[in-house]
C-alpha positions as a printed NumPy array, in Angstrom:
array([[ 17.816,  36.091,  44.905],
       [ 14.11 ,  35.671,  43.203],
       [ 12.077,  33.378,  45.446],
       [ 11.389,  29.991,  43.471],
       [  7.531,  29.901,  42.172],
       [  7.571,  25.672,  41.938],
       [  9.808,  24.205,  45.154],
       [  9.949,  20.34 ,  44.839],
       [ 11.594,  18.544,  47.612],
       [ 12.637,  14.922,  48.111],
       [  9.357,  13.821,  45.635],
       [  8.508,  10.271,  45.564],
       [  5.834,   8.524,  44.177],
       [  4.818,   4.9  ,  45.083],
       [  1.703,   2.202,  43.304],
       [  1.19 ,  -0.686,  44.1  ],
       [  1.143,  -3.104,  41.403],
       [  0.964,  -6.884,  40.711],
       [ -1.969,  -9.736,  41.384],
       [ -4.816,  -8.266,  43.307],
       [ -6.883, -10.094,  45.882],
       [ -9.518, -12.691,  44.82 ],
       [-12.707, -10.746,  43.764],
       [-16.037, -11.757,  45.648],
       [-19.544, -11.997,  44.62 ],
       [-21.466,  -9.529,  47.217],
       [-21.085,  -7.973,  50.36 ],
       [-22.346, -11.497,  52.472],
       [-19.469, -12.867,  51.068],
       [-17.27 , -10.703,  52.316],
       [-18.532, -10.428,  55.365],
       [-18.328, -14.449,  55.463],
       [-14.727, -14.568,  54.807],
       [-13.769, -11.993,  57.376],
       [-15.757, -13.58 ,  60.332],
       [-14.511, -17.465,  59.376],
       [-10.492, -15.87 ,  60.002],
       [-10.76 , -12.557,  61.014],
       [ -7.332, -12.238,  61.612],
       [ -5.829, -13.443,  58.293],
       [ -8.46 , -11.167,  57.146],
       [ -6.977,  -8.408,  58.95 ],
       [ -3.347,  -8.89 ,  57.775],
       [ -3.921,  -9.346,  54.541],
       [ -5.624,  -5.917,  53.747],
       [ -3.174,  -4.167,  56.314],
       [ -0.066,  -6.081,  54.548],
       [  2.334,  -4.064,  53.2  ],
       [  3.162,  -4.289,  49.59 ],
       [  5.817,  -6.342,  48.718],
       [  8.953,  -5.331,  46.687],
       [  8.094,  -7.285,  43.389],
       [  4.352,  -5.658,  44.502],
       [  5.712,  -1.779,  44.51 ],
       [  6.458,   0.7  ,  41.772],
       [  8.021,   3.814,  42.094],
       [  7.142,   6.213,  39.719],
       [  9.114,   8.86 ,  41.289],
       [ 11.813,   8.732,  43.557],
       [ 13.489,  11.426,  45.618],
       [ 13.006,  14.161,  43.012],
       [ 14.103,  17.472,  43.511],
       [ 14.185,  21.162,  41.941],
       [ 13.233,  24.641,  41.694],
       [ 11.694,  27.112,  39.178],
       [ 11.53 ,  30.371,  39.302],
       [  9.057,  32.698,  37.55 ],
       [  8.863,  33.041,  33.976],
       [ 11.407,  29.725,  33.499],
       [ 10.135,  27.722,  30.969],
       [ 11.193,  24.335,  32.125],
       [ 11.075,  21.074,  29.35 ],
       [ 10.756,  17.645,  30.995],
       [ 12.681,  14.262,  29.041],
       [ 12.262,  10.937,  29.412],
       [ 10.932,   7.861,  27.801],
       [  7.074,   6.402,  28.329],
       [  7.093,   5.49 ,  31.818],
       [ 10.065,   7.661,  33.417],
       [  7.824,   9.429,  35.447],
       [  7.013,  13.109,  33.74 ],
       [  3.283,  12.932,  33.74 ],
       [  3.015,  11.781,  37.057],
       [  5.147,  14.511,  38.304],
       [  2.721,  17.028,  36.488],
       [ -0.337,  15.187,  38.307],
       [  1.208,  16.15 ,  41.847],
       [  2.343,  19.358,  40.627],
       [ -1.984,  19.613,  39.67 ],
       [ -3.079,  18.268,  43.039],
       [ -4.378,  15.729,  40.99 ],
       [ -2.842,  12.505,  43.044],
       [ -0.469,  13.205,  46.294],
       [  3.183,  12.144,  46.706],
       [  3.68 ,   8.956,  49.011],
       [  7.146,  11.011,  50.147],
       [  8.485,  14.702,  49.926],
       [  6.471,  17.721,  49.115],
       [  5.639,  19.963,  45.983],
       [  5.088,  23.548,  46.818],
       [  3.515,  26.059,  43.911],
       [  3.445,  30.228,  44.723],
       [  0.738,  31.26 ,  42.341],
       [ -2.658,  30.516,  40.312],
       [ -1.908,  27.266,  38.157],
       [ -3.124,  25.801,  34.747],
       [ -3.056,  22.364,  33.331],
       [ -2.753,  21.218,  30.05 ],
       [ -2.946,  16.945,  30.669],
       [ -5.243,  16.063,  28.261],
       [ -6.651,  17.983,  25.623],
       [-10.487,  17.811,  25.942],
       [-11.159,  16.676,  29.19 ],
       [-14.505,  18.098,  30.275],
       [-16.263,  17.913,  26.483],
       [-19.517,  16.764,  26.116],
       [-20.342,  15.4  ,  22.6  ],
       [-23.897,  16.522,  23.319],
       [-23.441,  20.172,  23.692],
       [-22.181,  22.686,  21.   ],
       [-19.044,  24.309,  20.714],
       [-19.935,  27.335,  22.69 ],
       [-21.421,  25.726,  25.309],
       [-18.512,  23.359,  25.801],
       [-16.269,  26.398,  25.619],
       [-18.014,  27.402,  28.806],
       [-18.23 ,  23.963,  30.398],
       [-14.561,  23.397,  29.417],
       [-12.968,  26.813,  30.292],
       [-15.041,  25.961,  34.227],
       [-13.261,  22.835,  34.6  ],
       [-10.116,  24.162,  33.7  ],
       [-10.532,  27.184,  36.272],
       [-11.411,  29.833,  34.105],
       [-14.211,  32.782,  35.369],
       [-17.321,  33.139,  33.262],
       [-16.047,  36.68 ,  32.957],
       [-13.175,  35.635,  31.756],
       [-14.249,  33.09 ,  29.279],
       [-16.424,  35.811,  27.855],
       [-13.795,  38.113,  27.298],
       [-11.75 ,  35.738,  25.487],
       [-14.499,  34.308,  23.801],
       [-13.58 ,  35.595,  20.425],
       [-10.118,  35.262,  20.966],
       [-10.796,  31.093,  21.621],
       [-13.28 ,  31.403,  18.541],
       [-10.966,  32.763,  16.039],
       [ -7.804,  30.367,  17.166],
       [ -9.639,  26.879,  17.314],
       [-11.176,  28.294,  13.624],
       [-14.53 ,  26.61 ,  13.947],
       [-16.724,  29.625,  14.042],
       [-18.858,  28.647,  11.244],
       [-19.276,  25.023,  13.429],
       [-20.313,  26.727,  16.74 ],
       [-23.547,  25.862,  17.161],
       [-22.859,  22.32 ,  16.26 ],
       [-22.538,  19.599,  18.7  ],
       [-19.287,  18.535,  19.44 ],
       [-19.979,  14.909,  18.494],
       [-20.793,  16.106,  14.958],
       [-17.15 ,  17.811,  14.419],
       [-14.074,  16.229,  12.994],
       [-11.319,  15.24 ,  15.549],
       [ -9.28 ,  17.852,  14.499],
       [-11.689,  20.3  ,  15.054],
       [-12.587,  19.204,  18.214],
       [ -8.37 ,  19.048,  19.302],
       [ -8.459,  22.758,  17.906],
       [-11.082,  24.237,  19.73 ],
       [-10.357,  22.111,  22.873],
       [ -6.409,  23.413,  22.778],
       [ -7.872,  26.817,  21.964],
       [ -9.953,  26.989,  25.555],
       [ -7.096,  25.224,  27.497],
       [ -4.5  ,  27.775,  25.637],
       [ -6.415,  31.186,  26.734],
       [ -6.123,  30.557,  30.287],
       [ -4.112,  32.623,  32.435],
       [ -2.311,  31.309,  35.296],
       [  0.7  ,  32.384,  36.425],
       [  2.445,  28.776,  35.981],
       [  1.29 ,  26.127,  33.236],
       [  2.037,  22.457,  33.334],
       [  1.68 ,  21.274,  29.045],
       [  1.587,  17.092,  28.795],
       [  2.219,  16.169,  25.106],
       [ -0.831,  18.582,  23.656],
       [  1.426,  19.616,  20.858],
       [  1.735,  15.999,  19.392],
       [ -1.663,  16.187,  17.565],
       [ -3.252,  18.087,  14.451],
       [ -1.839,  18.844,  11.4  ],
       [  1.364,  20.976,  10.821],
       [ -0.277,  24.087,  10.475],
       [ -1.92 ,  23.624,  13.594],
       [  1.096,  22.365,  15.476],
       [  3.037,  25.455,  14.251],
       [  0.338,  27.952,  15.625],
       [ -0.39 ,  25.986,  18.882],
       [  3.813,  26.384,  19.23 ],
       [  3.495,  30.236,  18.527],
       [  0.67 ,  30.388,  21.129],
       [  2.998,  28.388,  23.892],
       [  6.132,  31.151,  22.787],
       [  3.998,  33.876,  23.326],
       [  2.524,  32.232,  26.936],
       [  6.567,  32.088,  27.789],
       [  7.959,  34.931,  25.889],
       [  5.356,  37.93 ,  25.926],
       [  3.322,  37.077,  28.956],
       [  6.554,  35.411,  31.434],
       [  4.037,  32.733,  32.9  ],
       [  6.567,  29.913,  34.201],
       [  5.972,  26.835,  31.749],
       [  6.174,  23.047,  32.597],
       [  6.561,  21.638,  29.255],
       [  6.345,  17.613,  28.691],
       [  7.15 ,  16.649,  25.16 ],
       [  8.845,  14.142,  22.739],
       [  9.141,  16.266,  20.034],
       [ 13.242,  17.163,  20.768],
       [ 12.693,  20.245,  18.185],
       [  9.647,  21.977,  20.14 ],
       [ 11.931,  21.055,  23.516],
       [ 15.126,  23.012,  22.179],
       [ 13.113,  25.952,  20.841],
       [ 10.827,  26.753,  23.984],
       [ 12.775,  25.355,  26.884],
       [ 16.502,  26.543,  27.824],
       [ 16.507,  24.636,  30.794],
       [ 15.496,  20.925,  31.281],
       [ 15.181,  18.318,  33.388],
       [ 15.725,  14.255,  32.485],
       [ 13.341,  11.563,  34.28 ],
       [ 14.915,   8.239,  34.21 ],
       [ 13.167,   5.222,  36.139],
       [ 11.38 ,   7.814,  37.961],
       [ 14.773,   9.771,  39.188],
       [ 16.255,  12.944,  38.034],
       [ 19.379,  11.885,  36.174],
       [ 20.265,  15.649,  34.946],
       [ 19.215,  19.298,  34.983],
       [ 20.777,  22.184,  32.886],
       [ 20.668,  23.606,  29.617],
       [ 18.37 ,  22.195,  27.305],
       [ 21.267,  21.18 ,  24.673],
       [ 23.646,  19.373,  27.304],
       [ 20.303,  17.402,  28.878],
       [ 19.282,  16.197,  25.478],
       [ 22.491,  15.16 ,  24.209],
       [ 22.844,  13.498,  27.827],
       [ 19.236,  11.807,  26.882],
       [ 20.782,  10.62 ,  23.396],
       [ 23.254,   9.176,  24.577],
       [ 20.941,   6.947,  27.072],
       [ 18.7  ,   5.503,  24.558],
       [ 21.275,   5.14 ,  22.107],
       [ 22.295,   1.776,  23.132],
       [ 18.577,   0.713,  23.06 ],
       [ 15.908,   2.598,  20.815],
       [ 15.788,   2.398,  17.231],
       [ 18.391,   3.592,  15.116],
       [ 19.891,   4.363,  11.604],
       [ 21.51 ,   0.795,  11.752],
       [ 18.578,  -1.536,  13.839],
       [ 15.427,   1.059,  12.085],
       [ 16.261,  -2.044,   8.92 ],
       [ 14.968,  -5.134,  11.216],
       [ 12.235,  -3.173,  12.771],
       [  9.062,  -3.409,  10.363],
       [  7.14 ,  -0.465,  12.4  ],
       [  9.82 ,   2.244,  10.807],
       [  9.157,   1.011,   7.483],
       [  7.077,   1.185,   4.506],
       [  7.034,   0.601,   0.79 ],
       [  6.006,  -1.936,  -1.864],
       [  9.043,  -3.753,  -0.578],
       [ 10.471,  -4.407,  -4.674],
       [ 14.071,  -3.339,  -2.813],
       [ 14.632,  -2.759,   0.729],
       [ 17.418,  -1.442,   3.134],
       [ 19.211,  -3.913,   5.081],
       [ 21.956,  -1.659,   6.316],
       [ 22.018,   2.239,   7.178],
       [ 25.116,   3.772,   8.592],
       [ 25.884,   7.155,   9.578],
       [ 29.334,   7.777,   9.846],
       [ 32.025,  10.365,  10.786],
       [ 36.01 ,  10.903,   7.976],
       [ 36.996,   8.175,  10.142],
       [ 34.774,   5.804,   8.948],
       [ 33.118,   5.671,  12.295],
       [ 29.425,   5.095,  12.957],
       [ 28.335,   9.055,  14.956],
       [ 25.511,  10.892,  15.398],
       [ 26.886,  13.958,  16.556],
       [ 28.657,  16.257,  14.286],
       [ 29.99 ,  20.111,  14.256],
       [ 29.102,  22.645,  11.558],
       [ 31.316,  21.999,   8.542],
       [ 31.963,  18.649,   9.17 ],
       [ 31.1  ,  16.085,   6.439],
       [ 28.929,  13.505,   6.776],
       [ 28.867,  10.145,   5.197],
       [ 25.804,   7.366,   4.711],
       [ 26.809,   3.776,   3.564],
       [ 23.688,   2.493,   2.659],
       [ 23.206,  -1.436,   1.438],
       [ 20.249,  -2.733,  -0.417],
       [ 19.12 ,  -5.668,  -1.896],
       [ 15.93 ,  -6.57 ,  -4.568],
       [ 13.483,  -8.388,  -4.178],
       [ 11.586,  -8.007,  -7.025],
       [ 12.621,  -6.908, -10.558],
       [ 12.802,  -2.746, -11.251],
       [ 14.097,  -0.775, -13.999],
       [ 15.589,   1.93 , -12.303],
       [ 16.617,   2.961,  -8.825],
       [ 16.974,   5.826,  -7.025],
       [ 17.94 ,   6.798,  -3.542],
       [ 17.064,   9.625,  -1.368],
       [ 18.034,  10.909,   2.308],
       [ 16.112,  13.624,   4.284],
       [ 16.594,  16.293,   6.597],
       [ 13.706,  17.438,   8.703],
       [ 14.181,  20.341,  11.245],
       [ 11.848,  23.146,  12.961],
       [  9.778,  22.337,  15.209],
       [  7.093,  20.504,  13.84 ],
       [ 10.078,  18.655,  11.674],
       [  9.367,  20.367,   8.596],
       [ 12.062,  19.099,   5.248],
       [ 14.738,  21.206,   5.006],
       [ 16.353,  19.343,   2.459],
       [ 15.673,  16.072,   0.298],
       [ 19.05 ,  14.838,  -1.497],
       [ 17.911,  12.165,  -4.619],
       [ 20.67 ,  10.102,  -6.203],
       [ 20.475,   8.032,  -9.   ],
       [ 21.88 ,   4.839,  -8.454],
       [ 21.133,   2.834, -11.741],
       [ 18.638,   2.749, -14.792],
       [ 19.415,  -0.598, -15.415],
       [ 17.152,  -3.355, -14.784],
       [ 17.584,  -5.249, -11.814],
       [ 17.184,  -8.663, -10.584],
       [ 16.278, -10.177,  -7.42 ],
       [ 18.773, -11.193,  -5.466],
       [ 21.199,  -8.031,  -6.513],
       [ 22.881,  -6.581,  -3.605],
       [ 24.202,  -3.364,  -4.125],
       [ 26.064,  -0.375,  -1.65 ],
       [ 25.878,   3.464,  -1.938],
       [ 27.65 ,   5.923,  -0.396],
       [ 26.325,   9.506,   0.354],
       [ 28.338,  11.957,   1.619],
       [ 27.181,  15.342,   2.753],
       [ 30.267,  17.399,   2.615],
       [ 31.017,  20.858,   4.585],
       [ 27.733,  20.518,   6.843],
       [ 26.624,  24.445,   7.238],
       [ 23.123,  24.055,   8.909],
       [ 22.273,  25.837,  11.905],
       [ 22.738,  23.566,  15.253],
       [ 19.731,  21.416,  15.956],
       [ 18.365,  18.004,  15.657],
       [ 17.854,  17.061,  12.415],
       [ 15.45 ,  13.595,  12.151],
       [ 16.279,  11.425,   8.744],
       [ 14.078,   9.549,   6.713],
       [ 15.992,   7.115,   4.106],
       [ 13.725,   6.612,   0.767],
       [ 14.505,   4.111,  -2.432],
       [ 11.97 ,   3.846,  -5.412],
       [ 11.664,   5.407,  -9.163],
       [ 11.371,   8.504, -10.6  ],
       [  7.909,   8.499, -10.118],
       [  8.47 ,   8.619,  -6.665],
       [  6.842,   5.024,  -5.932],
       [  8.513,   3.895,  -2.707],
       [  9.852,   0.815,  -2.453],
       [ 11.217,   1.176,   1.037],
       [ 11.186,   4.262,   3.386],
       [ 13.249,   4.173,   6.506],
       [ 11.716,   6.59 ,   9.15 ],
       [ 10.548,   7.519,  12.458],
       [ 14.002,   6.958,  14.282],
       [ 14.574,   7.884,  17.46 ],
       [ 17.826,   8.829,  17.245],
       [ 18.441,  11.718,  14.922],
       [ 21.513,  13.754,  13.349],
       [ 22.609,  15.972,  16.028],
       [ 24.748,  19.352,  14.776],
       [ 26.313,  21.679,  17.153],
       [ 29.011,  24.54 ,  16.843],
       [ 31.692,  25.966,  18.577],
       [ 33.677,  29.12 ,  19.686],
       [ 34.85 ,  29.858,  16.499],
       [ 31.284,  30.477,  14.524],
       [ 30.199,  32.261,  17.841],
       [ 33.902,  34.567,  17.098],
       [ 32.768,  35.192,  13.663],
       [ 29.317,  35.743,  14.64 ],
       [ 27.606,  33.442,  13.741],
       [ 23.405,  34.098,  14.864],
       [ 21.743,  30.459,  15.463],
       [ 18.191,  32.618,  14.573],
       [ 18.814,  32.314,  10.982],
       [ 16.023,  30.098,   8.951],
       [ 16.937,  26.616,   9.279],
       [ 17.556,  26.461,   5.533],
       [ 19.593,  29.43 ,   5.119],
       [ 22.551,  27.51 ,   4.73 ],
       [ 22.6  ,  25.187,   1.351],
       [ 23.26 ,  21.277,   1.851],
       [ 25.144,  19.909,  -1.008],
       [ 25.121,  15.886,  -1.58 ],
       [ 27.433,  14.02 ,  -3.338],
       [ 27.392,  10.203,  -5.066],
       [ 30.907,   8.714,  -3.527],
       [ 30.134,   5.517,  -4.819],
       [ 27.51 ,   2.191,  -5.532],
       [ 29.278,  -1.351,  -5.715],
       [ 27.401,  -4.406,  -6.492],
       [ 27.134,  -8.44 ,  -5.825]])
């Protein structure tokens, strides 16, 4: 049996929170207070925290890795995931349990940590490739390497504080992406730059897990990037591990948590931070639903799919059209954008009208597939766009495409997505 290379045993982590003690002016005061009642003095700093006083970040966590695992960690803000990568770094200590890590380690926590805006980009290469552990022989070896992936070679000379924060993210990920330990703990570094950079910064992390077999911690919100590097996972809940297995069966289990909370197809309407548009008509209901006219999320390949969509104006329009789209990939690229016309006749405020979009025989590959809902013109003005939810369509197959042989590595749009108009009633 391979010996684990991360052993985490009975992990807790404990802060203490709430009102602190009243602030003095100088050290006389102090002094003061603790002679005039030394012993209320005394139990006051040694008092334990109490209960409404104590958070637990982490509590009685435990797991193994073994090398060359790559290893995704889920959970919403405040579960727990980056403080279990700070213990994992040394970088605070558990108040319980123990973390033990066989091997040379490399954090990625914060992208630029160790920059100085004074310096120029080769200098900070050096300064940042120290503080992240690297050798000066190494860092000159893989100079041109971190030159030619961050892409700011004709910049190097240029202080840091001069650059564009996108060129600073790329040449800081491009330092902390050339190291080479044998296990690497990533914390949300993905989640900035443009698409082209997210896509090459996700090659680099494949090759780190594929070619090289270092043993990956991987911390990320982005479900797509999660599925496609991970095949194992692990779900942080209130600070305790509610599930570890395949990636596919821990994210559905994650789904189905925030489901009843987070924003979805049908609540994404009353929430004004997933929305945008001159407002002229707006969305104020968004249904997903199954044949059975039942609200899902969760469908198999070949099943249709069916949007009820209501919408009312607000201000007059001439025309109105409707659109739905499918993002995939890892960086949540379109695969497909389905526009319906729903009337060229003028319309007045106050109309309230339903459409119904079905998306029949549903051949895309499995995945996650986030929606954006659009209505505005032919000229593509928006006047509302529906995005940003947290819950997204979910497709999966079964044992009969895997019979048939069916290969999941086909290009998510290899299969074509057909929409339909069912219908669009009015009041």
């Amino acid at each position: 049996m391979t010996k684990p290379i991360i052993q985490v045993e009975h992990l807790s982590k404990r802060y203490r929170i709430g009102a602190r003690a009243k602030q003095v002016d100088s050290i006389r005061d102090t002094v003061a207070n603790s002679l005039r009642s030394p012993f209320r003095y005394l139990a006051e700093m040694l008092r334990p925290p109490t209960e409404e006083e104590t958070l637990w970040a982490l509590r009685d966590i435990s797991f193994n890795v073994v090398p060359g695992e790559v290893i995704g960690l889920i959970g919403r803000n405040g579960a727990g995931k980056s403080t279990l990568l700070k213990i994992l770094s040394r970088i605070t200590q558990p108040a319980q349990g123990r973390a033990v890590l066989h091997g040379r380690m490399g954090s990625l926590l914060e992208v630029g940590t160790g920059f100085h805006p004074d310096l120029t980009g080769r200098e900070n290469i050096y300064l940042n490739g120290t503080i992240l552990g690297m050798r000066k022989t190494e860092i000159d070896r893989k100079f041109d390497e971190i030159v030619a992936f961050s892409d700011v070679s004709r910049f190097l000379d240029t202080p840091v504080k001069r650059y564009s924060s996108g060129m600073y993210v790329r040449l800081a990920f491009a330092v902390a992406a050339h190291l080479e330990p044998e296990i690497l703990l990533v914390d949300e570094v993905l989640a900035v730059g443009d698409l082209a950079f997210q896509r090459k910064c996700l090659g680099k992390m494949e090759s780190l897990a594929g070619e090289d077999g270092r043993t990956v911690i991987f911390v990320s919100h982005n479900m797509q990037s999660i599925r496609a590097l991970c095949p194992r996972s692990l779900f942080l809940r209130e600070g305790r591990l509610q599930m570890d297995g395949p990636t596919s069966e821990v994210q559905a289990a994650y789904y189905a948590e925030i489901r009843r909370q987070e924003i979805t197809a049908e609540t994404a309407v009353n929430d004004p931070r997933h929305r945008r548009g001159s407002g002229a008509v707006r969305y104020t209901s968004i249904q997903m639903q199954n044949t059975q006219n039942d609200i899902s999320y969760d469908f198999m390949m070949g099943d249709t799919v069916r949007f009820v969509l209501d919408y009312q104006v607000f201000e007059p329009v001439d025309e109105l059209y409707c659109s739905i789209v499918f993002r995939s990939g890892k960086t949540a690229e379109v695969v497909t954008s389905a526009l319906n016309l729903l009337t060229k006749k003028p319309l007045k405020p106050g109309y309230k009208g339903q459409c119904i979009v079905e998306f029949a025989n549903l051949n895309i590959r499995p995945g996650d597939y986030p929606l954006q809902f659009w209505l505005g013109n032919h000229l593509a003005q928006a006047y509302d766009v529906v995005e940003e939810l947290t819950l997204p369509l979910i497709v999966s197959t079964d044992q009969a495409f895997e019979q048939v042989g069916f290969n999941p590595s086909y290009p998510v749009g290899y299969y074509n997505i057909s929409s339909l108009l069912v219908s669009n009633t009015a009041s």
